[in-house]
C-alpha positions as CSV (number, residue, x, y, z in Angstrom):
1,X,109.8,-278.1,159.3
2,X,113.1,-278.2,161.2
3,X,115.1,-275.1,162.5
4,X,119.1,-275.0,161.4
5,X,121.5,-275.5,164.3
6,X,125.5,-275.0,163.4
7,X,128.0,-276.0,165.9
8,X,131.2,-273.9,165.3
9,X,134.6,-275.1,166.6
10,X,138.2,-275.1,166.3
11,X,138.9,-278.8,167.3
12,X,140.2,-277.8,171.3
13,X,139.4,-280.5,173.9
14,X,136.8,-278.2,175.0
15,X,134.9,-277.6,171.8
16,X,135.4,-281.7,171.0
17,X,134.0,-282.5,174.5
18,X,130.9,-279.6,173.9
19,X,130.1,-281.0,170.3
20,X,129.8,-284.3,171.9
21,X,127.3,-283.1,174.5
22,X,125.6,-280.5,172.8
23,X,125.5,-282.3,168.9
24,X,124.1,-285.4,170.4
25,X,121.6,-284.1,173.0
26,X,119.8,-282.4,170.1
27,X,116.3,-283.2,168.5
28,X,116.8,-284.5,164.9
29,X,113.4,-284.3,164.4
30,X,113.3,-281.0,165.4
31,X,116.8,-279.4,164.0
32,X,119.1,-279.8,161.1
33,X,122.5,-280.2,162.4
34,X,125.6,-278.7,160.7
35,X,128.9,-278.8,162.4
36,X,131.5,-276.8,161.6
37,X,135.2,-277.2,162.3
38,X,137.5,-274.2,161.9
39,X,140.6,-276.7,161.6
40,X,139.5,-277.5,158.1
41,X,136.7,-275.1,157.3
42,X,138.7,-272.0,157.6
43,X,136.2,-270.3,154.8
44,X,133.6,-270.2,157.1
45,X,135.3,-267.6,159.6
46,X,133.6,-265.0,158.3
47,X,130.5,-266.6,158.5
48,X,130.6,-267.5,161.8
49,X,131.5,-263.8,162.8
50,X,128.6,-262.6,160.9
51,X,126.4,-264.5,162.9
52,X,127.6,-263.2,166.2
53,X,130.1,-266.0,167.1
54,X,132.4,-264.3,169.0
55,X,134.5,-267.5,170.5
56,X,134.1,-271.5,170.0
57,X,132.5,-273.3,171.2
58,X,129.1,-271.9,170.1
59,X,126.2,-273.5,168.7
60,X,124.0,-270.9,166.5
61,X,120.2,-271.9,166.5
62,X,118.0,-270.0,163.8
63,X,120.7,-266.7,163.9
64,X,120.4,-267.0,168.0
65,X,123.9,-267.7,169.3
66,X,125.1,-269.6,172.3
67,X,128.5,-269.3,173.4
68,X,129.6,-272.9,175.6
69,X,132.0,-272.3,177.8
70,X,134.9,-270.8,176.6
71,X,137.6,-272.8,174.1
72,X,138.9,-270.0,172.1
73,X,138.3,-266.0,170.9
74,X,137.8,-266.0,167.6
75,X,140.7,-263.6,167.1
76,X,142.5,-266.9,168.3
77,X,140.8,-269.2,165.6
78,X,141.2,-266.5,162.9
79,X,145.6,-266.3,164.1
Protein backbone atom coordinates (compact mmCIF):
# COMPACT_ATOMS: atom_id res chain seq x y z
CA UNK A 1 0.00 0.00 0.00
CA UNK A 2 1.33 3.45 -0.76
CA UNK A 3 0.95 6.65 1.42
CA UNK A 4 -0.64 9.95 -0.44
CA UNK A 5 1.82 12.82 -0.96
CA UNK A 6 0.26 16.32 -2.44
CA UNK A 7 2.62 18.93 -3.52
CA UNK A 8 0.76 22.36 -3.17
CA UNK A 9 1.88 25.40 -5.28
CA UNK A 10 1.16 28.55 -6.83
CA UNK A 11 3.45 28.28 -9.94
CA UNK A 12 6.49 30.95 -8.41
CA UNK A 13 9.96 30.00 -9.53
CA UNK A 14 10.46 28.80 -6.12
CA UNK A 15 7.53 26.37 -5.88
CA UNK A 16 8.45 25.22 -9.84
CA UNK A 17 12.08 24.74 -8.86
CA UNK A 18 10.85 22.64 -5.29
CA UNK A 19 8.31 20.50 -7.33
CA UNK A 20 11.07 19.61 -9.52
CA UNK A 21 13.29 18.44 -6.63
CA UNK A 22 10.95 17.29 -4.19
CA UNK A 23 8.21 15.46 -6.98
CA UNK A 24 10.97 13.68 -8.64
CA UNK A 25 13.12 12.55 -5.58
CA UNK A 26 10.12 10.70 -4.29
CA UNK A 27 9.44 6.86 -4.09
CA UNK A 28 6.65 5.79 -6.58
CA UNK A 29 6.58 2.68 -5.11
CA UNK A 30 6.20 3.90 -1.94
CA UNK A 31 3.77 7.22 -2.50
CA UNK A 32 0.99 8.29 -4.65
CA UNK A 33 1.90 11.64 -5.91
CA UNK A 34 -0.73 14.44 -6.56
CA UNK A 35 0.45 17.84 -7.38
CA UNK A 36 -1.53 20.66 -7.03
CA UNK A 37 -1.22 24.04 -8.62
CA UNK A 38 -3.10 27.00 -7.14
CA UNK A 39 -2.87 28.84 -10.64
CA UNK A 40 -5.53 26.56 -11.99
CA UNK A 41 -6.83 24.62 -8.96
CA UNK A 42 -8.01 27.52 -7.09
CA UNK A 43 -10.95 25.08 -5.47
CA UNK A 44 -8.48 23.36 -3.58
CA UNK A 45 -7.50 26.51 -1.30
CA UNK A 46 -9.53 25.46 1.22
CA UNK A 47 -8.22 22.18 1.23
CA UNK A 48 -4.94 22.91 1.38
CA UNK A 49 -5.64 25.25 4.54
CA UNK A 50 -7.39 22.46 6.12
CA UNK A 51 -4.47 20.42 6.09
CA UNK A 52 -2.17 22.87 7.68
CA UNK A 53 -0.68 24.48 4.54
CA UNK A 54 0.09 27.66 5.67
CA UNK A 55 2.40 28.89 2.53
CA UNK A 56 3.60 27.08 -0.86
CA UNK A 57 5.68 25.38 -1.41
CA UNK A 58 4.56 22.44 0.83
CA UNK A 59 4.38 18.89 0.20
CA UNK A 60 1.68 17.13 2.64
CA UNK A 61 2.59 13.44 3.40
CA UNK A 62 -0.33 11.29 5.03
CA UNK A 63 -1.90 14.82 6.81
CA UNK A 64 1.94 15.70 7.96
CA UNK A 65 2.89 18.98 6.33
CA UNK A 66 6.28 20.25 5.15
CA UNK A 67 6.65 23.70 4.35
CA UNK A 68 9.92 24.20 1.46
CA UNK A 69 11.28 27.18 1.67
CA UNK A 70 9.18 29.92 1.48
CA UNK A 71 7.33 30.97 -2.10
CA UNK A 72 4.22 32.52 -0.88
CA UNK A 73 1.68 32.97 2.42
CA UNK A 74 -1.32 31.57 1.54
CA UNK A 75 -3.14 34.75 2.31
CA UNK A 76 -0.95 35.68 -0.97
CA UNK A 77 -2.25 32.65 -3.06
CA UNK A 78 -5.77 33.13 -1.79
CA UNK A 79 -5.46 37.53 -2.97
Amino acid sequence: MTSKAIFYHAGCSVCIEAEQQFVDALDRNRYSVEVVHFGTQRDRIAEAERLGVKSVPALVIDGNVFHINYGASMADVKG
